[in-house]
GUDOTI-141106 format. One record per atom (N, C-alpha, C, O): residue in one letter; x, y, z. Coordinates in pm, whole numbers, padded with zeros to 5 digits, always signed. Layout:
AXYZ;...
! end
This chain:
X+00082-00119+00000;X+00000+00000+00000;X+00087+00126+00000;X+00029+00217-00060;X+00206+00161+00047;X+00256+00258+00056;X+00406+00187+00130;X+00398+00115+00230;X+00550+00223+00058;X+00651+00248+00086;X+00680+00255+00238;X+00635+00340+00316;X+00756+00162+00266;X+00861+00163+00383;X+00957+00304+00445;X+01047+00353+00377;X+00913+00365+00603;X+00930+00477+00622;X+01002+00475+00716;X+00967+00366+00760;X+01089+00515+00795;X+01147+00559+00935;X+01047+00601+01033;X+01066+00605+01154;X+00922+00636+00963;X+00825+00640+01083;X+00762+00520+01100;X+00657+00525+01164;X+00808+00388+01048;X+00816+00264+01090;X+00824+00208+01199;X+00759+00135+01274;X+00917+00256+01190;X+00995+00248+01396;X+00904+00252+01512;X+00925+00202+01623;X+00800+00319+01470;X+00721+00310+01550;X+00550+00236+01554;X+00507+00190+01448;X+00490+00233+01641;X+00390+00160+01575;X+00280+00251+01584;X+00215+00305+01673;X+00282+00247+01442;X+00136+00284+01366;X+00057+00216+01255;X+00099+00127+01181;X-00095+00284+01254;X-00163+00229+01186;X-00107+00150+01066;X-00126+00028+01061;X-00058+00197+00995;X-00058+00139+00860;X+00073+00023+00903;X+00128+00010+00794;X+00126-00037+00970;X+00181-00161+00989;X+00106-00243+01011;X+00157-00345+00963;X-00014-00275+01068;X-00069-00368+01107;X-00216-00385+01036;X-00317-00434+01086;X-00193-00314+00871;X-00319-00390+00766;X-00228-00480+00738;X-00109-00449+00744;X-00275-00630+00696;X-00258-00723+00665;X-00200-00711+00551;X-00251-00635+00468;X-00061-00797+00515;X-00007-00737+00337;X-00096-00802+00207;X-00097-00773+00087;X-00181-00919+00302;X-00236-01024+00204;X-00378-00898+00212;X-00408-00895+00093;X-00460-00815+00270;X-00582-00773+00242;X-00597-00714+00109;X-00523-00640+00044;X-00740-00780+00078;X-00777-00686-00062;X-00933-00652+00042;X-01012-00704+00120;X-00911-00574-00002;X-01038-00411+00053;X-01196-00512-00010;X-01201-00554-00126;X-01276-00528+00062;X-01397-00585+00015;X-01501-00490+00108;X-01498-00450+00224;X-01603-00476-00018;X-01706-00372+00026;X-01826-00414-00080;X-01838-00477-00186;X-01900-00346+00006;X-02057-00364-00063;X-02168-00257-00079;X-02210-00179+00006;X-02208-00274-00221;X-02262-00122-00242;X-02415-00133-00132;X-02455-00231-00070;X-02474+00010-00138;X-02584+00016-00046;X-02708-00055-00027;X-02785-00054+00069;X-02713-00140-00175;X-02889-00135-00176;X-02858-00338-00175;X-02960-00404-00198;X-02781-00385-00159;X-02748-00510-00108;X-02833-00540-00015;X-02862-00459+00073;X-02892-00682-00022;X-02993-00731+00076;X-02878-00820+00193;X-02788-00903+00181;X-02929-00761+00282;X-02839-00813+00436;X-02801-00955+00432;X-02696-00997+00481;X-02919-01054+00352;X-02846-01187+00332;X-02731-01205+00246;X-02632-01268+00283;X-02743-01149+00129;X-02611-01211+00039;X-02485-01138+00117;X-02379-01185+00075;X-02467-01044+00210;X-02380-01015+00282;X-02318-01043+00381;X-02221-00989+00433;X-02393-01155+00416;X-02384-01217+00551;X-02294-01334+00484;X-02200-01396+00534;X-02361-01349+00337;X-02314-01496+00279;X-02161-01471+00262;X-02063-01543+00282;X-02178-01337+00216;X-01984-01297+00150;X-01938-01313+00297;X-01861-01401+00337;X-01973-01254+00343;X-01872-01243+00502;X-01836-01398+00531;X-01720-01440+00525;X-01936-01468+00558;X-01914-01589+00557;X-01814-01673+00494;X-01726-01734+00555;X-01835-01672+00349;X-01720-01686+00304;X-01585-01619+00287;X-01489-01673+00231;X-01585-01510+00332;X-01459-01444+00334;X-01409-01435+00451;X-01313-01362+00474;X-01460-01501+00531;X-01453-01508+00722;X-01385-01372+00742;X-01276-01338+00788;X-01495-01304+00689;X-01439-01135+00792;X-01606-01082+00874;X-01715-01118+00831;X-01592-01015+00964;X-01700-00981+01047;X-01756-00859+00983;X-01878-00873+00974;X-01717-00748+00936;X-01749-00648+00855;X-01718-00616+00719;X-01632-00668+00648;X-01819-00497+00684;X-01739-00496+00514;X-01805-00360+00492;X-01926-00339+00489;X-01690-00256+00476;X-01775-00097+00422;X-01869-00168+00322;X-01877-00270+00254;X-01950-00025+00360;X-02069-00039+00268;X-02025+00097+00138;X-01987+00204+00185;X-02031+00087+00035;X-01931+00223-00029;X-02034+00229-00185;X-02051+00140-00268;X-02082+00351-00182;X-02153+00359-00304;X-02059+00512-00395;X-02009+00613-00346;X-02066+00463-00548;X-01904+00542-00602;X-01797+00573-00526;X-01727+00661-00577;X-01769+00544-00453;X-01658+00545-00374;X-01680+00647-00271;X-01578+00705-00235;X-01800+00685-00212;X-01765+00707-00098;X-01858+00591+00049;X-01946+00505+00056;X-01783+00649+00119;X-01801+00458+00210;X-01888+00588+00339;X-01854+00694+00393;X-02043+00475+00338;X-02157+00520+00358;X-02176+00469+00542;X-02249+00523+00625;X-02100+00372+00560;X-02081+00306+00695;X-02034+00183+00671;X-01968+00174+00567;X-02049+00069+00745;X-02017-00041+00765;X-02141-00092+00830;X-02224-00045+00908;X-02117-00234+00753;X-02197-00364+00783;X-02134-00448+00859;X-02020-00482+00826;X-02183-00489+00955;X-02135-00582+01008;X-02190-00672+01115;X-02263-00605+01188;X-02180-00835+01165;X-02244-00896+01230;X-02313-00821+01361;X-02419-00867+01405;X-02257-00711+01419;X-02279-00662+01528;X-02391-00589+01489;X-02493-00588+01558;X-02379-00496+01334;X-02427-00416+01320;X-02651-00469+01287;X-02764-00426+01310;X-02571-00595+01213;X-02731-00670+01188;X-02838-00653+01308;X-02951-00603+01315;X-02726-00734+01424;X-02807-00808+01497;X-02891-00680+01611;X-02987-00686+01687;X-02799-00576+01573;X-02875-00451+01656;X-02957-00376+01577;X-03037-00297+01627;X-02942-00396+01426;X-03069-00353+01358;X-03198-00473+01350;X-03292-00431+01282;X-03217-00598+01401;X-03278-00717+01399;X-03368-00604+01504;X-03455-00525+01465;X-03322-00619+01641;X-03403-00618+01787;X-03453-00472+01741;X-03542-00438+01819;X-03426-00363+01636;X-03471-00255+01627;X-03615-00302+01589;X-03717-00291+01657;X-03594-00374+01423;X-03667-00390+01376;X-03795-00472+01435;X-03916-00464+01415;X-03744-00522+01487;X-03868-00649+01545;X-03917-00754+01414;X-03877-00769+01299;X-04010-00810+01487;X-04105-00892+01360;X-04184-00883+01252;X-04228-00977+01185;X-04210-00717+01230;X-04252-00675+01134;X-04206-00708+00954;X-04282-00710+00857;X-04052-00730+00958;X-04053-00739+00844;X-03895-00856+00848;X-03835-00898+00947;X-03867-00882+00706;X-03731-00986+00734;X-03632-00930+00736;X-03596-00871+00634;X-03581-00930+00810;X-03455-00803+00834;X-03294-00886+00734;X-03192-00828+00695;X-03332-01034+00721;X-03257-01030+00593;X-03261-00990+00421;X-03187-01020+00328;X-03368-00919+00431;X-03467-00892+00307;X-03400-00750+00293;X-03412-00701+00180;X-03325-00668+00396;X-03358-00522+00397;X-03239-00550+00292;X-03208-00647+00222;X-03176-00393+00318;X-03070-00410+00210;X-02997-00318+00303;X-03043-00222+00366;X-02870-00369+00300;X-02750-00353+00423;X-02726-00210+00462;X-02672-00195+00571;X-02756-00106+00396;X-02801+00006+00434;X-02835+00041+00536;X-02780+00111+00621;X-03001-00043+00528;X-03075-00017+00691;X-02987-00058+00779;X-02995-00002+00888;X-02905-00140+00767;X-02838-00163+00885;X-02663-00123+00917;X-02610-00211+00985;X-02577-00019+00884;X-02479+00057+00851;X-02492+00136+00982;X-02583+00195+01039;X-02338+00108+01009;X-02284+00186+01092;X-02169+00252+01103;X-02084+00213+01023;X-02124+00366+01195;X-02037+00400+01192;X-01906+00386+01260;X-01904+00361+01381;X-01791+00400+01190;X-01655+00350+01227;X-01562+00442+01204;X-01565+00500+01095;X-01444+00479+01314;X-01366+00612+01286;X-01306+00566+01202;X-01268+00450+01188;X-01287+00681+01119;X-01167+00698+01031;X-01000+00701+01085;X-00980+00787+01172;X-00902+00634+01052;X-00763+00675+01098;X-00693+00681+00979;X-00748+00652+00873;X-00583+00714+00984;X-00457+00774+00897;X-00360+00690+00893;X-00313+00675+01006;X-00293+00611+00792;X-00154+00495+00814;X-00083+00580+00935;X-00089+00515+01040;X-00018+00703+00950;X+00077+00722+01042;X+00004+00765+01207;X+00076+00809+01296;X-00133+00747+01225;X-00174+00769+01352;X-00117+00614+01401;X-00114+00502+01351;X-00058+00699+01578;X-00060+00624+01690;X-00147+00497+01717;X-00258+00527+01763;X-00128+00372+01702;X-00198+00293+01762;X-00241+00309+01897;X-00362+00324+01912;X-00213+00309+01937;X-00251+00372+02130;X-00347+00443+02096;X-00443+00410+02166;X-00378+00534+02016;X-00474+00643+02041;X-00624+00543+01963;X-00736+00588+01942;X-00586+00434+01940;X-00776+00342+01869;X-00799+00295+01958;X-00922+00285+01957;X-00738+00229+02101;X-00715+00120+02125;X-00889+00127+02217;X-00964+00030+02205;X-00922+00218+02279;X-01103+00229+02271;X-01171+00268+02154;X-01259+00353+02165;X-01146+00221+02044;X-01259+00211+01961;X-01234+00082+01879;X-01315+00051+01791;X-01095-00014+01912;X-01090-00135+01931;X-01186-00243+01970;X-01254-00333+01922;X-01153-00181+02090;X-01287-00197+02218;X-01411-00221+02197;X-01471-00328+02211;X-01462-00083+02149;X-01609-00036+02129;X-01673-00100+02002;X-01785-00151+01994;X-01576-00085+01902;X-01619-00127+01761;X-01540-00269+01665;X-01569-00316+01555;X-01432-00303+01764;X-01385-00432+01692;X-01314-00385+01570;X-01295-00481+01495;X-01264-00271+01520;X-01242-00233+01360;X-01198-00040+01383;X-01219+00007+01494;X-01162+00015+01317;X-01097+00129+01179;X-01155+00141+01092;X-01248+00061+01087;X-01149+00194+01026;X-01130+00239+00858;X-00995+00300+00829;X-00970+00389+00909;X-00937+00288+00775;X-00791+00363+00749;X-00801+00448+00562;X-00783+00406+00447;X-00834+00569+00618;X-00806+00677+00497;X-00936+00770+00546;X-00943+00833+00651;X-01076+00758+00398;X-01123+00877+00456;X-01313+00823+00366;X-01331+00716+00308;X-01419+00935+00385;X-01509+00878+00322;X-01470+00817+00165;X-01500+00707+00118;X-01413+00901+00118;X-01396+00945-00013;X-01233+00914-00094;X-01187+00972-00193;X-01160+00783+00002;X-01095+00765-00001;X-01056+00669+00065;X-00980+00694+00159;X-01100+00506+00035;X-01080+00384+00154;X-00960+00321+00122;X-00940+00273+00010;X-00860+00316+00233;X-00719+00265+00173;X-00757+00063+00263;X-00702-00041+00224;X-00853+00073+00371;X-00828-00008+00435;X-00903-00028+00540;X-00955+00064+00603;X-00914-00147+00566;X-01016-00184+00771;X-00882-00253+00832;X-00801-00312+00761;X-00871-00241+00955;X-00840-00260+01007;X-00947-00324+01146;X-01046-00263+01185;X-00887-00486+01216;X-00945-00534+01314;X-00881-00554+01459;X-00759-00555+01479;X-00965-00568+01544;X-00889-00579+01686;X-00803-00705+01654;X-00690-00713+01702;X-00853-00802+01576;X-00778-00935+01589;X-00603-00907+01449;X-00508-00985+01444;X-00613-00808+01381;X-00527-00732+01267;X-00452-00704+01423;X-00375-00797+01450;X-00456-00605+01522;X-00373-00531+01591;X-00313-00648+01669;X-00192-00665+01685;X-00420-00735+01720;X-00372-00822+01851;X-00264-00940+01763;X-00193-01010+01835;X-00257-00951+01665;X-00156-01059+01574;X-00039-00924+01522;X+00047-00951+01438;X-00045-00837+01561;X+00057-00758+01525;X+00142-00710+01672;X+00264-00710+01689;X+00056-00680+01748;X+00143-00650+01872;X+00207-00804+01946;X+00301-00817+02024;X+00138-00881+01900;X+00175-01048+01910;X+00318-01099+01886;X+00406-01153+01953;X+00295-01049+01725;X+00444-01105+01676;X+00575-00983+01697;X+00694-01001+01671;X+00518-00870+01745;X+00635-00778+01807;X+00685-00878+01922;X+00795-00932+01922;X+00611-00891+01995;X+00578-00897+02143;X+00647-01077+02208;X+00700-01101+02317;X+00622-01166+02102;X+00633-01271+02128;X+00806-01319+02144;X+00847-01408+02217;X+00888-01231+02054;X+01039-01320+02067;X+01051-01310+02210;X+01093-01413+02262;X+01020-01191+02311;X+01030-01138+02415;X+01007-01207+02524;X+01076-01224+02625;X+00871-01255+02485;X+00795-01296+02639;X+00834-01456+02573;X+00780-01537+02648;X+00894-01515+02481;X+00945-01629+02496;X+01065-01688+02551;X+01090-01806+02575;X+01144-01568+02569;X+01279-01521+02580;X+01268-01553+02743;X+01327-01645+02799;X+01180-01460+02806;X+01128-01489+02945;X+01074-01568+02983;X+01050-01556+03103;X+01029-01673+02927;X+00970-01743+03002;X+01098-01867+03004;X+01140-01922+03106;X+01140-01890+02883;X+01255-01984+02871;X+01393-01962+02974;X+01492-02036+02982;X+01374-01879+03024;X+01508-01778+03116;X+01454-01803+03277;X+01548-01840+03348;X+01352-01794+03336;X+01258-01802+03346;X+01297-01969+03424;X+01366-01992+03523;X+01257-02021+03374;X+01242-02186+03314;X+01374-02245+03347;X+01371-02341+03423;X+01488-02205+03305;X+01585-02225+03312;X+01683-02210+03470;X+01749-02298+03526;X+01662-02070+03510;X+01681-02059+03623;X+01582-02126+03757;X+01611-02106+03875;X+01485-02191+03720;X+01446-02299+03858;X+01459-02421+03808;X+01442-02512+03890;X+01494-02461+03661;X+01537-02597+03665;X+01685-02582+03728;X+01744-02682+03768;X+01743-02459+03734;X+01857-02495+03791;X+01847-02521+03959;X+01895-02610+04029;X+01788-02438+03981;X+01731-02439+04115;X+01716-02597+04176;X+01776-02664+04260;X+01611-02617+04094;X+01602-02775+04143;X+01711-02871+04141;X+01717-02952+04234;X+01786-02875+04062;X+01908-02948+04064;X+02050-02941+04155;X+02133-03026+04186;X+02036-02788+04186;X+02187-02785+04314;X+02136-02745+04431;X+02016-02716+04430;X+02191-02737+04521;X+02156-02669+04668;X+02268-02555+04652;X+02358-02554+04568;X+02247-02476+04734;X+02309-02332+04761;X+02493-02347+04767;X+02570-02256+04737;X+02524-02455+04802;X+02666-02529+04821;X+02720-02541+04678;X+02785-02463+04609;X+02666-02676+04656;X+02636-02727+04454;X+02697-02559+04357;X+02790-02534+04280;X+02565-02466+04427;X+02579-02356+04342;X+02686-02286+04280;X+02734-02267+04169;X+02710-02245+04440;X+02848-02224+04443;X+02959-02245+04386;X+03027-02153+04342;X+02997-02388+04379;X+03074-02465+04329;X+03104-02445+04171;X+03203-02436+04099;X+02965-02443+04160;X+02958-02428+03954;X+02972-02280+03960;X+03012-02226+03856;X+02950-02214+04051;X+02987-02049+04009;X+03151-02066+04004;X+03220-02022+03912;X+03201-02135+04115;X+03359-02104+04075;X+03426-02221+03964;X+03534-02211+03905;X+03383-02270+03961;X+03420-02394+03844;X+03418-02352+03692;X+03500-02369+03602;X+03275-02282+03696;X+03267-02255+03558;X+03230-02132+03496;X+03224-02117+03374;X+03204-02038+03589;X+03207-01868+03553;X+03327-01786+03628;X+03413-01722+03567;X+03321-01795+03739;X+03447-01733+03821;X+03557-01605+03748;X+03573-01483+03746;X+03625-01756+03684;X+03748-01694+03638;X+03703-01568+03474;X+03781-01474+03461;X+03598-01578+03381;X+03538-01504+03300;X+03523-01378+03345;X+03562-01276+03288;X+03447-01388+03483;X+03426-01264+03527;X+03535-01168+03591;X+03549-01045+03594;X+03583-01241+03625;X+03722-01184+03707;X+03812-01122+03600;X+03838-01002+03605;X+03857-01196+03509;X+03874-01143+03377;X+03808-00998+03313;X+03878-00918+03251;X+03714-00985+03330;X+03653-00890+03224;X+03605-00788+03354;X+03504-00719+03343;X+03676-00786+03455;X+03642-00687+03549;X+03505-00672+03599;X+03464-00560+03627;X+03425-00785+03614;X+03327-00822+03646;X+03251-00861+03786;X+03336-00938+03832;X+03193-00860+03840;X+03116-00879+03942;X+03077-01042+03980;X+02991-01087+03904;X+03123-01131+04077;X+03107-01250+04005;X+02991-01252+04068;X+02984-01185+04171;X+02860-01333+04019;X+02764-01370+04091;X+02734-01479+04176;X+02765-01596+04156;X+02653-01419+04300;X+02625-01536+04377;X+02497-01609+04419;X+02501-01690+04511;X+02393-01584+04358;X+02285-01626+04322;X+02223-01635+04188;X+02269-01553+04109;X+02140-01704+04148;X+02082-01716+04003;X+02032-01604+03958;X+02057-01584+03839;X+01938-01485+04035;X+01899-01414+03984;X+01994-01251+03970;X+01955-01137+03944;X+02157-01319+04006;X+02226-01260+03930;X+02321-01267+03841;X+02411-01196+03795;X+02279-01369+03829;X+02340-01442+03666;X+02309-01363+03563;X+02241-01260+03567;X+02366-01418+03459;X+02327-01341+03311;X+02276-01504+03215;X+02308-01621+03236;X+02199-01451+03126;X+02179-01600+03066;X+02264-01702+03026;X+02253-01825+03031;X+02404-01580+02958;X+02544-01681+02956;X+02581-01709+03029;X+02693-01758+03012;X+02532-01707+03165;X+02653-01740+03293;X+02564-01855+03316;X+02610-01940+03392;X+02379-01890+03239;X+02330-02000+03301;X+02331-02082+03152;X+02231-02154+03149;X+02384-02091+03071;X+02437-02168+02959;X+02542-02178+02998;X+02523-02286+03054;X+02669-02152+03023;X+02787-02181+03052;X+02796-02253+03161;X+02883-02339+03172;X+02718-02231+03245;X+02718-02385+03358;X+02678-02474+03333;X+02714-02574+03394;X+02589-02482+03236;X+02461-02601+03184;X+02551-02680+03088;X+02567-02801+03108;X+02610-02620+02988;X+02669-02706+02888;X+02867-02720+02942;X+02959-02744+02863;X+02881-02695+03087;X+03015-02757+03129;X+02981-02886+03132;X+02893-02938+03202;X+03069-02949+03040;X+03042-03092+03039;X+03078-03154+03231;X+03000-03236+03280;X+03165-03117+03290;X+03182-03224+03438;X+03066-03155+03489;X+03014-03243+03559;X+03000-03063+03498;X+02894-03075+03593;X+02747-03124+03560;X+02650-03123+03636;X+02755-03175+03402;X+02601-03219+03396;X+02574-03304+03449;X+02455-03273+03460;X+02580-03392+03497;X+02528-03510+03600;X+02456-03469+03637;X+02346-03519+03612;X+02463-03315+03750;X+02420-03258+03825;X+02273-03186+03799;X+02190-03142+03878;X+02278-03191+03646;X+02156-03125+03550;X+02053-03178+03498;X+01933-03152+03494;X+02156-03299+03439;X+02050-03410+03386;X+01937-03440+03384;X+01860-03450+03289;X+01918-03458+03512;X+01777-03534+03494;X+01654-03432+03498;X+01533-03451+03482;X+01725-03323+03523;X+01595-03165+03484;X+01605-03124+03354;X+01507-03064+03310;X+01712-03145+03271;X+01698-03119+03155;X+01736-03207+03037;X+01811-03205+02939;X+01627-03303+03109;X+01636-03392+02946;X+01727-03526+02962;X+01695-03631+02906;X+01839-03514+03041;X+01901-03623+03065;X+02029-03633+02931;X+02144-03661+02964;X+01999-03609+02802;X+02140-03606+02715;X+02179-03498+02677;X+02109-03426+02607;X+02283-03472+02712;X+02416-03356+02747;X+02370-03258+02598;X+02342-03139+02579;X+02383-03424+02478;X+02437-03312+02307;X+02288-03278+02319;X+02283-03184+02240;X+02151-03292+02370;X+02029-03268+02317;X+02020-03096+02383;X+01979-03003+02314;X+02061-03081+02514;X+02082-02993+02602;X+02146-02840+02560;X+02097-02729+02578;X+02319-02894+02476;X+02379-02847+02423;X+02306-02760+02286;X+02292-02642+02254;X+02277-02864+02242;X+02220-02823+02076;X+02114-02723+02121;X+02128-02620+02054;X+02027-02713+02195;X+01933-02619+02240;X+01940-02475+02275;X+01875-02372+02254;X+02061-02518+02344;X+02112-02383+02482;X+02225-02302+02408;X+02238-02184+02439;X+02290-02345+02333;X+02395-02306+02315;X+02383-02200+02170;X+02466-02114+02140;X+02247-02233+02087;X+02180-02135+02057;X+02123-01983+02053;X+02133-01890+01972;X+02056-02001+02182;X+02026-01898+02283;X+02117-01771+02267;X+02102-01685+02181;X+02191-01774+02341;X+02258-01640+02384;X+02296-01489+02298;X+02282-01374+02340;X+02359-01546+02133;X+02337-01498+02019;X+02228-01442+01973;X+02221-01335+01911;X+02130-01523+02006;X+01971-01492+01939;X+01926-01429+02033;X+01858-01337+01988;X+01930-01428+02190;X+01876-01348+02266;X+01948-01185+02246;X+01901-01073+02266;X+02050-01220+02209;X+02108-01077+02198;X+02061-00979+02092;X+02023-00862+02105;X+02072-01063+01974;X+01978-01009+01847;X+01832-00931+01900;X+01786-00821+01872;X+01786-01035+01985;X+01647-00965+02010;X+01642-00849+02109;X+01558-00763+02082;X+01727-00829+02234;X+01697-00755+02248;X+01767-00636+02220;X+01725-00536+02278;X+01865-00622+02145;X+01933-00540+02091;X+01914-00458+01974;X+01972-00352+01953;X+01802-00531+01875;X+01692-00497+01767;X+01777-00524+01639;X+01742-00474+01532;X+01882-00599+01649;X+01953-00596+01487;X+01899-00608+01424;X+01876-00500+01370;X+01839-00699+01372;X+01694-00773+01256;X+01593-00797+01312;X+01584-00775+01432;X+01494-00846+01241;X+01342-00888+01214;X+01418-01009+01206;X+01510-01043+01132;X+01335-01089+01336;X+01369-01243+01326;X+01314-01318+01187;X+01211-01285+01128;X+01394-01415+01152;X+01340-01518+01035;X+01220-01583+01085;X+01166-01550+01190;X+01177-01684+01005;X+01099-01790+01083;X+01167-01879+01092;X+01093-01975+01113;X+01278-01915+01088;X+01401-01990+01142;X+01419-01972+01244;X+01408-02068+01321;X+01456-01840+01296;X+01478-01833+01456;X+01357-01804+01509;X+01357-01839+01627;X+01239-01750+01471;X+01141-01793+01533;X+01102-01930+01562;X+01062-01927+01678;X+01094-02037+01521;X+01074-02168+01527;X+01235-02224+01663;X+01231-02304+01756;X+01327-02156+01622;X+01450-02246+01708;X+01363-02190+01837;X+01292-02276+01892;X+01360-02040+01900;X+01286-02000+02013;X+01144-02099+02047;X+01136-02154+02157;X+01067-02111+01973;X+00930-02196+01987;X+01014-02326+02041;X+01005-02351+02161;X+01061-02376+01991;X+01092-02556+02003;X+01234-02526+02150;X+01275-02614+02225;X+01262-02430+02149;X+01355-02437+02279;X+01214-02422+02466;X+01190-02479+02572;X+01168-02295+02373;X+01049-02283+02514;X+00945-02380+02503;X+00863-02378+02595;X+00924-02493+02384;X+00816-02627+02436;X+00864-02686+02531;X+00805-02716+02634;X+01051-02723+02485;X+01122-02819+02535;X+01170-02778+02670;X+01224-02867+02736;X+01159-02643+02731;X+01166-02604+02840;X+01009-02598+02912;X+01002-02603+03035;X+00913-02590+02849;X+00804-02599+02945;X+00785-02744+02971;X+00739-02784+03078;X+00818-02818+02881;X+00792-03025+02918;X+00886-02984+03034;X+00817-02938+03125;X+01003-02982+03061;X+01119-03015+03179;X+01036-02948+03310;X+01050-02983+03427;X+00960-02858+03267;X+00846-02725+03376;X+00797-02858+03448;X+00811-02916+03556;X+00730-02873+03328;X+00577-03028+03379;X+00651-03148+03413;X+00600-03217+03501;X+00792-03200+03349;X+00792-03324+03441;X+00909-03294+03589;X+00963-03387+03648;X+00926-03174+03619;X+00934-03138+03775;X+00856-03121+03835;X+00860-03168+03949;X+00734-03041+03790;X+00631-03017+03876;X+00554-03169+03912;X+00523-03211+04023;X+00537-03234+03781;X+00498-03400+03814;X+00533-03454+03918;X+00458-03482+04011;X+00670-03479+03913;X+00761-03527+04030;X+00762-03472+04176;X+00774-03551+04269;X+00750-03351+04195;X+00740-03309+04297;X+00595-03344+04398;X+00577-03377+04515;X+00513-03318+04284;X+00357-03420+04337;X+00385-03544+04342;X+00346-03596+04446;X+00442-03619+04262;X+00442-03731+04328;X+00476-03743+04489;X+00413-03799+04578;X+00608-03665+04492;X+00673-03683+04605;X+00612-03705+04719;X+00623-03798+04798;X+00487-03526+04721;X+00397-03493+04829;X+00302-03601+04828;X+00244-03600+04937;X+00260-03692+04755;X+00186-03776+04760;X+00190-03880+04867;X+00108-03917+04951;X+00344-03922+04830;X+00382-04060+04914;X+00368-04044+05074;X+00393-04140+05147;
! end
């Protein structure tokens, strides 16, 4: 629809129309059924209503069913023609603030993006919520896997144990690089909880919280740290390559979640 901008950077409207949308609308004097039928088949909930190009309101499931209870039983309210039942929806601009729809999200499920007399686009709550999603998701996968990681470690050493792998296998790094060494997990850094995990003499100690084979462990973790950096540092737009390595690292960290928590019920059981 329009060229790639530096006001990109930020989030606005016109990032989050769909690249696959083609604009579907329906002129005025359309009977409410064959519109219901397109929607249907086009599994969208609304559709301007636009006669010569200027867009007269919007149709839509919400909009029927509150012109139905207007109408009452007097007449077939799929008979009318989508007109009678048109409503209104703000207009926004590709470079307006998302933040500033986010109650008429709310209120109306939808946008219009351009103007009467000028429709570039609809926009839906479910368009925004799959867009702030896939911003949003390398992030909160990032955390939860980190997350995840630091009480499977938990479970595996005692405060002694800990210790031990702090001086065994971070210690001397930090000391090196004029560093702070840490003495609890939640002042670790994620490399300082990959670099204990994949020291080969202390996995014994890991094992059986994560998976039990060292190269499966390795191949996972050792991933991470690179890619976490990418993300939060903003170099690129993840692939779906590294989107998928993140997905299949945080399944394989939420199973290790469930078969500790398993175990631990068992325990309380006996």
């Amino acid at each position: 629809m329009r060229e790639r901008s530096l006001k990109d950077l930020f989030h606005r409207v016109g990032q989050i129309i769909p690249d696959e949308q083609r604009l579907l609308t329906v002129p005025p004097d359309m009977c409410a059924r064959d519109a219901l039928q397109i929607m249907k088949e086009k599994n969208v909930s609304q559709v301007p209503i636009v006669a010569k190009n200027e867009v007269l309101g919007v149709f839509s499931y919400r909009s029927f069913a509150q012109g139905v209870l207007q109408i009452g039983s007097k007449e077939n309210p799929a008979a009318l023609p989508v007109e009678a039942f048109a409503e209104s929806l703000r207009f926004a601009q590709i470079f307006d603030e998302l933040e500033g729809l986010l109650d008429e999200f709310d209120l109306k499920d939808a946008v219009l993006v351009g103007s009467e007399s000028k429709l570039q686009g609809i926009v839906t709550t479910v368009d925004a919520l799959r867009y702030f999603y896939r911003v949003a998701s390398p992030y909160v996968m990032l955390r939860e896997i980190e997350l995840a990681i630091r009480e499977l470690i938990r479970a595996s050493v005692d405060s002694r144990e800990l210790i031990e792998c702090i001086d065994k296998c971070i210690r001397r790094y930090h000391e090196e690089k004029s560093l702070r060494v840490p003495s609890s997990l939640e002042e670790m850094s994620f490399q300082d909880y990959v670099s204990i995990l994949t020291f080969k003499g202390y996995w014994p100690k890991f094992a059986a919280n994560f998976g039990g084979a060292y190269s499966v462990a390795q191949t996972k973790l050792g991933r991470l740290p690179s890619l976490r950096n990418d993300v939060l540092h903003f170099r690129h737009e993840l692939t779906e390559e590294e989107y998928d390595i993140l997905r299949e690292v945080r399944d394989w960290m939420l199973k290790r979640i469930i078969k500790l928590e398993a175990g631990r019920k068992i325990v309380q059981d006996e």
